[in-house]
N, C-alpha and C positions, 0 to 999 in steps of 0.2 A: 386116107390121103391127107396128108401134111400141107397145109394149106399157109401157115403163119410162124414165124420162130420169134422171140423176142427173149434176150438174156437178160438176167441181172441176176448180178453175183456170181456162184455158181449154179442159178437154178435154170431149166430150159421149162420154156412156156411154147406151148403150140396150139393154134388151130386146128384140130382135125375134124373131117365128114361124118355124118351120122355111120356111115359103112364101115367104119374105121371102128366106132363106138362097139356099135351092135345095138341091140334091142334086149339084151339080157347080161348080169354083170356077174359074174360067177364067182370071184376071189375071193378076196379075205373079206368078203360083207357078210353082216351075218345074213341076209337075206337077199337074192339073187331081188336085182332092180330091174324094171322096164320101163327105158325112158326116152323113146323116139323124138327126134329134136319136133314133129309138129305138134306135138304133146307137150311141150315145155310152156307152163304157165306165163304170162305176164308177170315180169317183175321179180321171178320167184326162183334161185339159183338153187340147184340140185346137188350135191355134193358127193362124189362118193371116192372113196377114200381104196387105194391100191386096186383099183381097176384095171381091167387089161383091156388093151387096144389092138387094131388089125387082125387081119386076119391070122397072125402067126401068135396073138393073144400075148402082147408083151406086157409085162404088167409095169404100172406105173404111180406114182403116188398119188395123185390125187387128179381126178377129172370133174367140172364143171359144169352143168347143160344152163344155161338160162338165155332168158328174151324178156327185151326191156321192151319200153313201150315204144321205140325210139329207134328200134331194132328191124331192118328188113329182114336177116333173117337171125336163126338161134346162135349162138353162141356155145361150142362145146368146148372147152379150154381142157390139153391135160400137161400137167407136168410132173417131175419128178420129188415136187415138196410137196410134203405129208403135214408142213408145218402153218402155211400160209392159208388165211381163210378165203371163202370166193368173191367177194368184197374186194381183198387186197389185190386177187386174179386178174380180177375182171378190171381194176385200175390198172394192173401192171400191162397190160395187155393193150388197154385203151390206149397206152400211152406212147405203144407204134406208129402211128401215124404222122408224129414229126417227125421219127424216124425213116420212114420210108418217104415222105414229102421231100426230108433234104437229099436222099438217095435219088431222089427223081430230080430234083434241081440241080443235084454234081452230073448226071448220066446223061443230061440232054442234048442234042447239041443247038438247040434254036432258041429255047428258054434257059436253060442252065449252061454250066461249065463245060459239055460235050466231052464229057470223061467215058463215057460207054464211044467212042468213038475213036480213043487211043487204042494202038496197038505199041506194045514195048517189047522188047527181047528180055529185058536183066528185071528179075525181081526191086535192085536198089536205084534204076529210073522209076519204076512204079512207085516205087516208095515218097521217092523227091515229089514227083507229079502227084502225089494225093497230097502231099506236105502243103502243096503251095495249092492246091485247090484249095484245103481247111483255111488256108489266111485271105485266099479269096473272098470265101465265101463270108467269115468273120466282118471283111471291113463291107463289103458289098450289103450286107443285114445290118449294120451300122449306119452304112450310108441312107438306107432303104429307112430306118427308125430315125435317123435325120429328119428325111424328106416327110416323114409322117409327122411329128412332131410339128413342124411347119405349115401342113395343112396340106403340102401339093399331095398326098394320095388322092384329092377328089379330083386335081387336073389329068390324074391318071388313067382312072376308069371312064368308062362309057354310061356308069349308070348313076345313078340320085341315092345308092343302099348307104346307110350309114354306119353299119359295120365294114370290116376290111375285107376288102375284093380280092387284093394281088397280097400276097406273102410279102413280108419285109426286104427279103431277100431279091422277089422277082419287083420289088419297088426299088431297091436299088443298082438292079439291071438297066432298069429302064430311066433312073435318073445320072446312070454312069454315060448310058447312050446320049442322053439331051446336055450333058453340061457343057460340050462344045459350041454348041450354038444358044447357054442359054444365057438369059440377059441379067446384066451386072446386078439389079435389085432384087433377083431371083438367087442368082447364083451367090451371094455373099452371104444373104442371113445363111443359107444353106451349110458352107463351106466354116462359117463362126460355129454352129449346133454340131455339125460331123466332129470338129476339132476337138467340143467340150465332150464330147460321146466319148472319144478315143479317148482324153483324157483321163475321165473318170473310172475307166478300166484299168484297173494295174496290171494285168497280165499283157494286155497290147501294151502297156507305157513299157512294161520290162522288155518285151520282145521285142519293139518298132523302137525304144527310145532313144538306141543310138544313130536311128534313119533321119 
């Protein structure tokens, strides 16, 4: 079972189940591997190189088993590069979760953008409509690094943690909602930090510079 995808370049990286692996690796290794994911060491990444997967035994360049200490459960990564070490894997890999976090803040409709919640007929409305979600989303994480920057994320949360609670992005949902009612000594350093933010990015200054 295909549980994960995450591209870069042309390589494909995926999660799959131990049933998907098997318990026995029969391909081009020189010696047939047994390596059940509750079996997978602490810390200690497995590598085996043109492995075959599923039940239909597809073979594949290179699969993965490890469990960090950090790790609810193992880790079986396969893709199709023969070139990449498990190291690199297991970073490329990690590094879905912003991915799927901003997926979850465009697709919501109560926290995010509520783009899972369009229906369109023509492929080039969809097109327009995710255009203007990404500018959304760019200045609203702007505004959100604003308001941190500032200090208001502790007005924001409910608790005393001193690491970040709410995403940049879901900080500046929530400071797009209060700037109507918020008060002039609030609202100005704010809107001076947003401005120098925009500023400093030259892709918004090329894109927004003639607004």
């Amino acid at each position: 079972m295909l549980w994960k995808r995450w591209y870069r370049n042309r390589y494909l990286l995926a999660r799959v189940g131990d049933a998907a692996i098997g318990n026995r690796r029969e391909s081009l290794l020189t010696h047939p591997v047994s390596c059940p994911m509750d079996r997978v060491h602490l810390s200690r990444a497995r590598t085996l190189r043109c492995a075959k997967v599923t039940a239909e035994r597809h073979q594949v360049g290179t699969v993965v088993c490890v469990r960090d200490t950090d790790m609810k459960q193992a880790w079986c990564l396969a893709t199709n590069s023969t070139d990449e070490t498990a190291k690199d894997l297991m970073r490329f890999y990690g590094a879905r979760w912003g991915i799927e976090s901003g997926l979850r803040d465009t697709k919501d409709l109560r926290f995010g953008m509520g783009m899972g919640s369009m229906r369109v007929n023509s492929p080039e409305r969809r097109d327009r409509l995710w255009l203007l979600n990404a500018f959304a989303v760019v200045l609203l994480t702007l505004l959100g690094a604003a308001g941190e920057a500032l200090g208001y994320d502790r007005l924001l949360k409910s608790n005393t943690a001193k690491r970040r609670t709410h995403s940049l992005f879901r900080q500046g949902c929530m400071l797009y909602d209060l700037i109507p009612n918020m008060p002039e000594r609030r609202l100005r350093p704010l809107m001076e930090t947003y401005a120098a933010m925009l500023d400093a990015q030259p892709l918004i200054t090329k894109v927004f510079g003639a607004v």
